[in-house]
LOVO-627209 format. One record per residue (C-alpha): residue number from 0; x, y, z. Coordinates in nm, 3 decimals, padded with zeros to 5 digits. Each point is the difference from the previous one (the first is absolute). Layout:
<sites>
[site NUM [X Y Z]]
...
</sites>
This chain:
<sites>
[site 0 [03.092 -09.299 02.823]]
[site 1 [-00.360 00.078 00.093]]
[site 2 [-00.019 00.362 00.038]]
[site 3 [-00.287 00.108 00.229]]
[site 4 [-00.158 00.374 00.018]]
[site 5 [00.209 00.130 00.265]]
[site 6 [-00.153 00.249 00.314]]
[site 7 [00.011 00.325 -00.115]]
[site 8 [-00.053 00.128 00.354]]
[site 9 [-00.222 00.282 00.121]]
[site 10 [-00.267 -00.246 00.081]]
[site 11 [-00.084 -00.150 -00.368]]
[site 12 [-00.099 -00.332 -00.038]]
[site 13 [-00.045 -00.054 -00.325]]
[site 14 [00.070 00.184 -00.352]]
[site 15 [-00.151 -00.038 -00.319]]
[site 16 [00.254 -00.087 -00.325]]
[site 17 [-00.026 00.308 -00.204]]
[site 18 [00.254 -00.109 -00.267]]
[site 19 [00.229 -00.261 -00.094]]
[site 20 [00.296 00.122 -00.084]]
[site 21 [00.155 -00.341 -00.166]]
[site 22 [-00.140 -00.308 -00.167]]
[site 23 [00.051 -00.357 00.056]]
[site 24 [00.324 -00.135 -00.141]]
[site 25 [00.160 00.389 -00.008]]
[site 26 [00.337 -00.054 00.147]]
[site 27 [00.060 00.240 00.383]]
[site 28 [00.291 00.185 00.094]]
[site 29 [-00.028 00.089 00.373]]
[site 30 [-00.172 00.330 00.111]]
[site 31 [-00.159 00.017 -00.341]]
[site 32 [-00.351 00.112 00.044]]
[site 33 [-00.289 -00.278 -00.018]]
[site 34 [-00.333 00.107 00.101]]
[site 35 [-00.178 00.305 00.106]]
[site 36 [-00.225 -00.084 00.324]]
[site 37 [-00.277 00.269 00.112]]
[site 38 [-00.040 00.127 00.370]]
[site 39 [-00.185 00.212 00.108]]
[site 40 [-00.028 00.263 -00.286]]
[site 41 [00.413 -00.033 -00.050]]
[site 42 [00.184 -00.279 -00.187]]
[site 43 [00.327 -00.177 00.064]]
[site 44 [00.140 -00.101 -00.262]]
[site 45 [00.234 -00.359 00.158]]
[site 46 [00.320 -00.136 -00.193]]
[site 47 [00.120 -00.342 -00.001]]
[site 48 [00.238 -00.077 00.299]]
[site 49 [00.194 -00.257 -00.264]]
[site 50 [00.124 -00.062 -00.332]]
[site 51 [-00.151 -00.253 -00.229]]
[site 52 [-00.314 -00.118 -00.193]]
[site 53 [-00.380 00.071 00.029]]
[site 54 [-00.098 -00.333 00.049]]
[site 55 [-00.417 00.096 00.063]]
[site 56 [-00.230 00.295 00.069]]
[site 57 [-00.249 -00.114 00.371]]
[site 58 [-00.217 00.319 -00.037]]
[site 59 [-00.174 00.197 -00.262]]
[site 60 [-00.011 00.373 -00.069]]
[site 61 [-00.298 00.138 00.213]]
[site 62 [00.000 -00.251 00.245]]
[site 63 [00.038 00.046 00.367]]
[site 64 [00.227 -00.237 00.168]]
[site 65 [00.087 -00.031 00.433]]
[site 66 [00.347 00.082 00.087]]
[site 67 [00.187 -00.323 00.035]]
[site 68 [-00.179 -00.156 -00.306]]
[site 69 [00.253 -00.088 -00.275]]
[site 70 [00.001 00.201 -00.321]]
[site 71 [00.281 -00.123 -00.240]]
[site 72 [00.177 -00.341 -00.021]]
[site 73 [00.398 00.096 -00.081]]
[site 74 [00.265 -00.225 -00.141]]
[site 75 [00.294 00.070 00.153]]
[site 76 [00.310 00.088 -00.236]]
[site 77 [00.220 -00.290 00.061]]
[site 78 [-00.256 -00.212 00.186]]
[site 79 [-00.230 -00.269 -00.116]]
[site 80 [-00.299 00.141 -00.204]]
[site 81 [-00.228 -00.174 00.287]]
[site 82 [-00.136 00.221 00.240]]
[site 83 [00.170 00.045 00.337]]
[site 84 [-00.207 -00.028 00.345]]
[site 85 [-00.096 00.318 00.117]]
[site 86 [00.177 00.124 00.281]]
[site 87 [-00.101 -00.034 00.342]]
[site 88 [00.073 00.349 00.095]]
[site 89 [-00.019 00.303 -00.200]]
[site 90 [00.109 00.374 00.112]]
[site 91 [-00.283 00.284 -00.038]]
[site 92 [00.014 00.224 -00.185]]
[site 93 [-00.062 00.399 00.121]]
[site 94 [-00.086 00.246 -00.225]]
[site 95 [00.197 00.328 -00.021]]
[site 96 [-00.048 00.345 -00.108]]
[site 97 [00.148 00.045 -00.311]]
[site 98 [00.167 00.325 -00.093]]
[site 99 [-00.022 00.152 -00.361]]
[site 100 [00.277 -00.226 -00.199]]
[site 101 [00.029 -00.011 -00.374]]
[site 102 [-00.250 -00.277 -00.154]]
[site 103 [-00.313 00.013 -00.243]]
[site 104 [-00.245 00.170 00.168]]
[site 105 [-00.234 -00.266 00.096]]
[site 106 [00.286 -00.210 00.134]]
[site 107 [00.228 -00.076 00.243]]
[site 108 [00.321 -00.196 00.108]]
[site 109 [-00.057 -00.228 00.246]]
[site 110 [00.166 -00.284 00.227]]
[site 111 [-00.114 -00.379 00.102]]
[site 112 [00.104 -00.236 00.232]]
[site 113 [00.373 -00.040 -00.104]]
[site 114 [00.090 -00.374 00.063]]
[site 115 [00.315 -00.038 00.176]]
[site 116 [00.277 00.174 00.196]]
[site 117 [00.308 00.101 -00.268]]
[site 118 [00.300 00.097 00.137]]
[site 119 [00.145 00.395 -00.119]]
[site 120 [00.301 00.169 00.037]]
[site 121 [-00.060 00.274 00.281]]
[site 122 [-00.296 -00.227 00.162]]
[site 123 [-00.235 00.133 -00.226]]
[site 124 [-00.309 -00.184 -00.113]]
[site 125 [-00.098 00.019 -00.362]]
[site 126 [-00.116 -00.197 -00.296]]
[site 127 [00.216 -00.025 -00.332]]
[site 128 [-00.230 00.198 -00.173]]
[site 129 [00.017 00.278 00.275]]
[site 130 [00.356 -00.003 -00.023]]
[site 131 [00.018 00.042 -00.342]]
[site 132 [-00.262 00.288 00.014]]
[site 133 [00.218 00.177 00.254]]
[site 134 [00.263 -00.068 -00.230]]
[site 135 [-00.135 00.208 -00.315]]
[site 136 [-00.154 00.263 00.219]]
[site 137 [00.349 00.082 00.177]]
[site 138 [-00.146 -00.076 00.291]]
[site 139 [00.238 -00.115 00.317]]
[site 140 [-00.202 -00.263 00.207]]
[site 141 [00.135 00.072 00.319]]
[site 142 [-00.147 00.353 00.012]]
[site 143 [-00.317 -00.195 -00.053]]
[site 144 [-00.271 -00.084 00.330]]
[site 145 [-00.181 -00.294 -00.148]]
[site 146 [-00.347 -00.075 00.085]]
[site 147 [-00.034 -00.364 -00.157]]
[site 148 [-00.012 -00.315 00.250]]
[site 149 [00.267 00.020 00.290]]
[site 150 [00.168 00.305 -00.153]]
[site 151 [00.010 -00.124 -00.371]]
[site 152 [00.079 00.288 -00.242]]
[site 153 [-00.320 00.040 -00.262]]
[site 154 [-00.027 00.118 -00.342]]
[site 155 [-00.197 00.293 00.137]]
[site 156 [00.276 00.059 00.264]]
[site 157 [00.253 00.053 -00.281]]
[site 158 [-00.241 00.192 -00.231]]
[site 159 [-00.097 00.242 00.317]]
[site 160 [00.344 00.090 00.079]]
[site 161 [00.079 00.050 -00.353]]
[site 162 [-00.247 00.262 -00.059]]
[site 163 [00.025 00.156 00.361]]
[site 164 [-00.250 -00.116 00.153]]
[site 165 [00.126 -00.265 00.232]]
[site 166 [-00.217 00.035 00.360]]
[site 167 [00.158 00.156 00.278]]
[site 168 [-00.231 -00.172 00.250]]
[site 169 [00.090 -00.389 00.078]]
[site 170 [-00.322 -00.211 -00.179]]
[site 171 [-00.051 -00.347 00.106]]
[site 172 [00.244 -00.265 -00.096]]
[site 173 [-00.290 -00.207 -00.234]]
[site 174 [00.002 -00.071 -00.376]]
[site 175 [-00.104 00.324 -00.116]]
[site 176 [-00.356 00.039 -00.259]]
[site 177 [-00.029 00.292 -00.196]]
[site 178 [-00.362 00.084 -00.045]]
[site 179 [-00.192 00.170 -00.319]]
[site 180 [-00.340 00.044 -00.110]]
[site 181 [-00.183 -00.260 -00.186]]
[site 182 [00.075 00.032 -00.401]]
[site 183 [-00.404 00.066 -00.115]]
[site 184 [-00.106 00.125 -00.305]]
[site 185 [00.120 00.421 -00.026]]
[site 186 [-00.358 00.102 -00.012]]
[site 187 [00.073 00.336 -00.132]]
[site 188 [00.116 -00.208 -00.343]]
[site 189 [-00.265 -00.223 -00.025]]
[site 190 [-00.159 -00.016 -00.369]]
[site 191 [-00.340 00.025 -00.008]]
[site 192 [-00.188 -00.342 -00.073]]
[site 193 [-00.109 -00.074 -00.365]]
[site 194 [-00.403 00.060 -00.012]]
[site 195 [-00.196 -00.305 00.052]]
[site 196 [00.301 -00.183 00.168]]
[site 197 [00.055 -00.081 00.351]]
[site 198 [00.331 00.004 00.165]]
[site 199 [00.054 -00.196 00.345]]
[site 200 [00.287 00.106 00.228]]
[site 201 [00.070 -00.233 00.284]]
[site 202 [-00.064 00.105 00.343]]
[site 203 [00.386 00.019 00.174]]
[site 204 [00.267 00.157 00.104]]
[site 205 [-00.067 00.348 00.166]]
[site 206 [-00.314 00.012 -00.200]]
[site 207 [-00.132 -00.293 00.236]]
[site 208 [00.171 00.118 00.369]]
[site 209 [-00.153 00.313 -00.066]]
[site 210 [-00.358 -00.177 -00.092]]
[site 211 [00.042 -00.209 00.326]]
[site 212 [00.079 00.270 00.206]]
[site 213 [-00.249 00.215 -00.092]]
[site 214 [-00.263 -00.273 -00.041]]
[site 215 [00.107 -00.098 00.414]]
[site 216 [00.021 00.367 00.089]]
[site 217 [-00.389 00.086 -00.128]]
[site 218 [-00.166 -00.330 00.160]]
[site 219 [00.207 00.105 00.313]]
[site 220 [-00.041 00.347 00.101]]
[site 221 [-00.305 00.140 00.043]]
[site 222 [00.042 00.306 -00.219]]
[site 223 [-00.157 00.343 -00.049]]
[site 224 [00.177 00.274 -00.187]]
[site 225 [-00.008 00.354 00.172]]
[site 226 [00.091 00.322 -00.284]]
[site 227 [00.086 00.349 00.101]]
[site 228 [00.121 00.293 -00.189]]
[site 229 [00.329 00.246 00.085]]
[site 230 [00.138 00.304 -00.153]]
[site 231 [00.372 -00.062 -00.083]]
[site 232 [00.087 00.326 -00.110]]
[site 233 [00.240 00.044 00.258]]
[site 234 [00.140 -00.359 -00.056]]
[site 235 [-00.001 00.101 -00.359]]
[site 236 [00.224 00.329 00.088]]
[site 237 [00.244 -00.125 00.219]]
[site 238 [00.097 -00.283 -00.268]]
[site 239 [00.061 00.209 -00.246]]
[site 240 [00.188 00.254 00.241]]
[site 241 [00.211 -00.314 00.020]]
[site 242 [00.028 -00.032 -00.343]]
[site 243 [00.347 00.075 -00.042]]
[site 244 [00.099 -00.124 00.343]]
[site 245 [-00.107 -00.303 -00.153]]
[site 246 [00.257 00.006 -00.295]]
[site 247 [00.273 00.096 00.182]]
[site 248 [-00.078 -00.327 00.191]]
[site 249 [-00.082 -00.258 -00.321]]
[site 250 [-00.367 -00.086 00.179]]
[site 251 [-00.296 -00.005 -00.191]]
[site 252 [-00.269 00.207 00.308]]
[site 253 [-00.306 -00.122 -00.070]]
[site 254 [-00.283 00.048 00.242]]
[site 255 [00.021 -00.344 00.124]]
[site 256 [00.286 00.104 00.285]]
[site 257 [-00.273 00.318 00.114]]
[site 258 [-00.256 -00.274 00.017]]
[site 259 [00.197 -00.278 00.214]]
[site 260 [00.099 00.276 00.234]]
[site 261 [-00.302 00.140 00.051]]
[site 262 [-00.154 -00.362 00.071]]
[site 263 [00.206 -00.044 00.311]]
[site 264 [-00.094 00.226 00.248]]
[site 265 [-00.383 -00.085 -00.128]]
[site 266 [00.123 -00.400 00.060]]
[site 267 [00.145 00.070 00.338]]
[site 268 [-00.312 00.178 00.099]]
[site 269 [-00.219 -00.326 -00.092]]
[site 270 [00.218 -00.274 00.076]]
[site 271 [-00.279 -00.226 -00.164]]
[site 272 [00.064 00.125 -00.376]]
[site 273 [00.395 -00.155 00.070]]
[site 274 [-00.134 -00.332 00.136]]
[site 275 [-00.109 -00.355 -00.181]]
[site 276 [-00.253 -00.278 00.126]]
[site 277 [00.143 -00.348 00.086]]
[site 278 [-00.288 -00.191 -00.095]]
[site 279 [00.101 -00.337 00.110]]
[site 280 [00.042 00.133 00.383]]
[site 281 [-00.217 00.266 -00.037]]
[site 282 [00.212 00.312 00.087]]
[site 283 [00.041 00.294 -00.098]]
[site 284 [00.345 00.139 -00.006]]
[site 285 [00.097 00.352 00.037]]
[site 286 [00.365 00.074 -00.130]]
[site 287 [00.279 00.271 00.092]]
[site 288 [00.160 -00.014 -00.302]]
[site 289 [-00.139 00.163 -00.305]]
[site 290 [00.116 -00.136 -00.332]]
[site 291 [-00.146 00.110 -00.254]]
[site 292 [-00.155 -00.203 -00.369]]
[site 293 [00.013 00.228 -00.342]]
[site 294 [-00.197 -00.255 -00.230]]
[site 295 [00.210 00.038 -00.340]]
[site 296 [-00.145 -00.081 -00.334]]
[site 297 [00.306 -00.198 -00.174]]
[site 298 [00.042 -00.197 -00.354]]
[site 299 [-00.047 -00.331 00.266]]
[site 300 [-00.329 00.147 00.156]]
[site 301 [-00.069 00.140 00.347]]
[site 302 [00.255 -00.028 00.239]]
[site 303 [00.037 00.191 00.350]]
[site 304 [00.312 00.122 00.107]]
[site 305 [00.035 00.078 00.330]]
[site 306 [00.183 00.304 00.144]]
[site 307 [00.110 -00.142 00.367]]
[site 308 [00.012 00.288 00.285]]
[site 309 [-00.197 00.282 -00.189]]
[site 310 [-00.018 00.171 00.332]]
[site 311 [00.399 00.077 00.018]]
[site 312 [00.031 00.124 -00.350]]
[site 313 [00.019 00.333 -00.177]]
[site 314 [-00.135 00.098 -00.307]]
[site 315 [00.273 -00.018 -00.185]]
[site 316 [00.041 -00.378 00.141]]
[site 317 [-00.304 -00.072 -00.112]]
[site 318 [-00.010 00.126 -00.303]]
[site 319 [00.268 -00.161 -00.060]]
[site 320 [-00.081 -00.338 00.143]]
[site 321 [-00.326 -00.057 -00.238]]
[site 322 [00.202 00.119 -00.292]]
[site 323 [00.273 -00.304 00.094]]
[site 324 [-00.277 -00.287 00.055]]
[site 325 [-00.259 00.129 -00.227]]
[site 326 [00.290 -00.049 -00.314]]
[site 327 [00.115 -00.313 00.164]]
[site 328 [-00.368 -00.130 -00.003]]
[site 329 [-00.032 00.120 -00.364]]
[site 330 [00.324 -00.157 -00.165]]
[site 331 [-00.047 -00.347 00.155]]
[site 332 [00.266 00.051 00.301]]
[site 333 [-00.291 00.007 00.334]]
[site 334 [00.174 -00.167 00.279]]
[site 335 [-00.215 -00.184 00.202]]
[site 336 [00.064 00.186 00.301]]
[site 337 [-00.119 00.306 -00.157]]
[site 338 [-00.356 -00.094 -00.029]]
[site 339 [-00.039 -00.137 00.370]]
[site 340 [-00.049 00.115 00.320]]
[site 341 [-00.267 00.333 -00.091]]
[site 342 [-00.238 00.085 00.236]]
[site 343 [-00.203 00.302 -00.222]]
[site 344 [00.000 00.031 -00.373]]
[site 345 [-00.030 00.274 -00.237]]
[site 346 [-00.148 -00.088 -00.358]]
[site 347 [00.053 00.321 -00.209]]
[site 348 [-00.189 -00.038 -00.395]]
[site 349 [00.020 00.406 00.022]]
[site 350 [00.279 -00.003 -00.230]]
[site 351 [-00.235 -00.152 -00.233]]
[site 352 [-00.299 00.134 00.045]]
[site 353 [-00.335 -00.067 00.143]]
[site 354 [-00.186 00.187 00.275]]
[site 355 [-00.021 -00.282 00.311]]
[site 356 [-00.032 -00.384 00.047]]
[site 357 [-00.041 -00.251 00.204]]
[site 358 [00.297 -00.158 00.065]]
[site 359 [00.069 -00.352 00.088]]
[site 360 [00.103 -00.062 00.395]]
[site 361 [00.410 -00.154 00.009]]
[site 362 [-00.055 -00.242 00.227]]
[site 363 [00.053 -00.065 00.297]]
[site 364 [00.000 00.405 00.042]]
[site 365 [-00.328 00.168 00.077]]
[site 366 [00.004 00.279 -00.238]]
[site 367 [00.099 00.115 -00.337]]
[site 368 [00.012 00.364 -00.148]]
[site 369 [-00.092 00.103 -00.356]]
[site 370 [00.159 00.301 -00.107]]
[site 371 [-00.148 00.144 -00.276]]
[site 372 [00.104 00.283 -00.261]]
[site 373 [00.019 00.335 00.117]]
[site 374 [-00.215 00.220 -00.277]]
[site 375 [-00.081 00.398 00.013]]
[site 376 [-00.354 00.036 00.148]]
[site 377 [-00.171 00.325 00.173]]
[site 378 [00.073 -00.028 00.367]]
[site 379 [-00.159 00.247 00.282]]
[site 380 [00.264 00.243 00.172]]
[site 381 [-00.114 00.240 00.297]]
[site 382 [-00.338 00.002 -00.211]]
[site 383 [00.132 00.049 -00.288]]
[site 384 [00.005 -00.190 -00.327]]
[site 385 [00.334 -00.116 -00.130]]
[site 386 [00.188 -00.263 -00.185]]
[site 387 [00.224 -00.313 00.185]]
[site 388 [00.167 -00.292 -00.048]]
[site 389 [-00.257 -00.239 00.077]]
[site 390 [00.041 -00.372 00.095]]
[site 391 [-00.256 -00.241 00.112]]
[site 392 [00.152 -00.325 00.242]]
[site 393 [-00.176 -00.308 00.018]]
[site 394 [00.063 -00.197 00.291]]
[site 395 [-00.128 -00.361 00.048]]
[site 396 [00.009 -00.160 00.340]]
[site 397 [-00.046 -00.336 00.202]]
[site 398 [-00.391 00.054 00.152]]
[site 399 [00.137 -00.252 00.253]]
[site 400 [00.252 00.236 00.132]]
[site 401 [-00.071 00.362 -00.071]]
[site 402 [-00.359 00.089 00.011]]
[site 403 [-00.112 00.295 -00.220]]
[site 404 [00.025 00.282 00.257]]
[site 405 [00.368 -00.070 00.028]]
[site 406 [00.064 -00.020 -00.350]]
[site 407 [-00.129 00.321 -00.059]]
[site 408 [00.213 00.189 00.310]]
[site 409 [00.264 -00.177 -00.139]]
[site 410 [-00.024 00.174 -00.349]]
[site 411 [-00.073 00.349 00.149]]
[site 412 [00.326 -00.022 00.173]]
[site 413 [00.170 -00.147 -00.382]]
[site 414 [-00.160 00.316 -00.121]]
[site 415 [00.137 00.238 00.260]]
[site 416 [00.329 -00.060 -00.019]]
[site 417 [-00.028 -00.003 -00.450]]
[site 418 [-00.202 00.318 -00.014]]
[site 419 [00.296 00.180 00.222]]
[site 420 [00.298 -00.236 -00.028]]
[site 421 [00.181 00.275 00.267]]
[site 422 [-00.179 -00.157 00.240]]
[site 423 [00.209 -00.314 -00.023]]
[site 424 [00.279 00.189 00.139]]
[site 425 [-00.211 00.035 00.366]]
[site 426 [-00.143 -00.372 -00.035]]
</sites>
């Protein structure tokens, strides 16, 4: 059979072939894992739909090929080694986001296109190899909602209900595609190169999204970077008031959560920080809901969760929230859906170090704020010297949207609600 890079959904038209995970002539059971495709700073990583025998390899590693374009030539087990027509008609594939299940950390199970209808005992829809993995786990299929085509039972299914995790919400009856980040180099672990040698490291993977996008993003937006400084010290004493609160709770507070909360009453005040540009029907478009970015430095490279509704959640929520997504973006297990849909986004290198930047616009939004670390500096107090917590924030906006002016009213109001986070309880 011809087997052709399937749609992945959520718009994508095209993926580039990260990895192959078999050679030709390496014998196929079904579901076993082929090739790892790149989207859109995630990977999925797609199994065979059938048993039998590489018979040859369409697309190399690095290349970017159009949905719809074969990939792999299969010989069917118990089928002529001759390649079969493609099919006429071939069901999408939708991706799905995963929950935490127990893999290597820069992978994922996943489920293809399974061929035919096989009839179950109890109705139910599932592979062999499903079976037998529901089997071992002690797993009853008929306690199991699958989310494979029309109903079909899923690897994932099975390994979701066995560790608990099994959705409560109906999810769309499609072949489900667990997503992870791009396996790149772990640039933390990188030996240094030998002197007088050069090393080259291809251009791919997240490494290359993240070039595109910010490559598109900087020849797009018209940028300028406003900076301002704010005294955290009450920030800083109300975390650690809620130090223990904290532990009680197993959250890690950082000051991200006093940050995100503070930015919404400042967003809802200028409308045209929460807004992007359509460039292609020139329109700007102002939006009620205010999810929030935290750009995350991972193992894979930048990625940007996305913390949906910001406005409706406490601290603890969010605290909690960027905790959840920033390890998922760090151990490889990102779901797609994480990362999309932000209309603001917070970079924070404070943790790090450094006293501002000038961060990089996520487009399509309009703005982008650096937070910085916060460091002991003298601070005037009803005229009188003192020391505070000191942050600066960097803010870099879309000149075609925001003009200066606004920028800066914007920050004041930031900076209000940060230098007296009480007020957020009147806002």
């Amino acid at each position: 059979m011809d087997f052709k890079l399937p749609d992945i959904g959520e718009g994508v038209h095209e993926g580039e072939i990260v990895k192959w995970l078999v050679k030709t002539g390496e014998a196929l059971e079904a579901d076993q894992p082929m090739v790892e495709v790149m989207t859109d700073k995630a990977t999925v990583e797609i199994p065979s739909p059938v048993a039998g025998t590489v018979s040859e390899l369409l697309a190399n590693e690095g290349q970017t090929i159009e949905v719809g374009k074969v990939i792999i030539r299969i010989a069917e087990a118990g089928k002529a080694a001759a390649s079969k027509p493609a099919q006429k008609t071939e069901p999408k594939i939708a991706s799905v986001p995963p929950a935490s299940i127990s893999a290597k950390s820069s992978e994922r199970i996943v489920e293809a296109v399974v061929a035919s209808e096989e009839p179950l005992p109890y109705h139910i829809l599932a592979t062999p190899a499903t079976r037998k993995l529901a089997r071992d786990l002690g797993v009853d299929l008929k306690t199991v909602k699958g989310t494979g085509l029309q109903g079909r039972v899923t690897k994932m299914d099975v390994q979701l209900a066995y560790e608990g995790h099994q959705a409560a919400t109906p999810r769309t009856s499609h072949t489900s595609v667990a997503v992870t980040a791009a396996p790149v180099a772990q640039r933390a672990n990188v030996p240094a190169v030998a002197r007088g040698a050069l090393q080259v490291v291809p251009l791919k993977g997240v490494r290359k999204k993240i070039a595109e996008s910010m490559s598109y993003s900087k020849h797009t937006a018209a940028h300028f970077t406003y900076v301002e400084e704010v005294d955290m010290s009450a920030v800083v004493k109300l975390r650690a008031a809620a130090k223990e609160e904290a532990e009680k709770r197993g959250v890690k507070l950082t000051y991200l959560p006093f940050i995100i909360k503070a930015l919404i009453p400042a967003l809802m005040e200028f409308p045209y920080l929460n807004s992007s540009l359509d460039d292609e029907k020139q329109e700007i478009i102002l939006k009620g809901d205010y999810n929030i970015g935290v750009a995350t430095d991972t193992p894979n490279g930048l990625m940007v969760p996305v913390i949906k509704a910001a406005d409706r959640k406490t601290i603890w929520e969010l605290a909690t929230e960027i905790q959840l997504l920033s390890e998922k973006a760090r151990t490889g297990k990102i779901a797609l859906d994480d990362m999309k849909g932000g209309t603001f986004t917070v970079t924070n290198a404070g943790s790090i170090g450094g006293v501002l930047a000038t961060p990089v616009i996520n487009h399509p939004e309009v703005a982008i704020l650096g937070v910085n670390a916060i460091r002991k500096r003298p601070v005037v107090k009803d005229d009188q010297i003192v020391i505070g917590d000191v942050m600066f924030l960097s803010m870099s906006v879309d000149h075609r949207v925001v003009d200066g002016a606004d920028a800066a009213r914007f920050m004041n109001r930031l900076i209000y609600f940060l230098s007296e986070p009480s007020r957020l309880v009147f806002a």
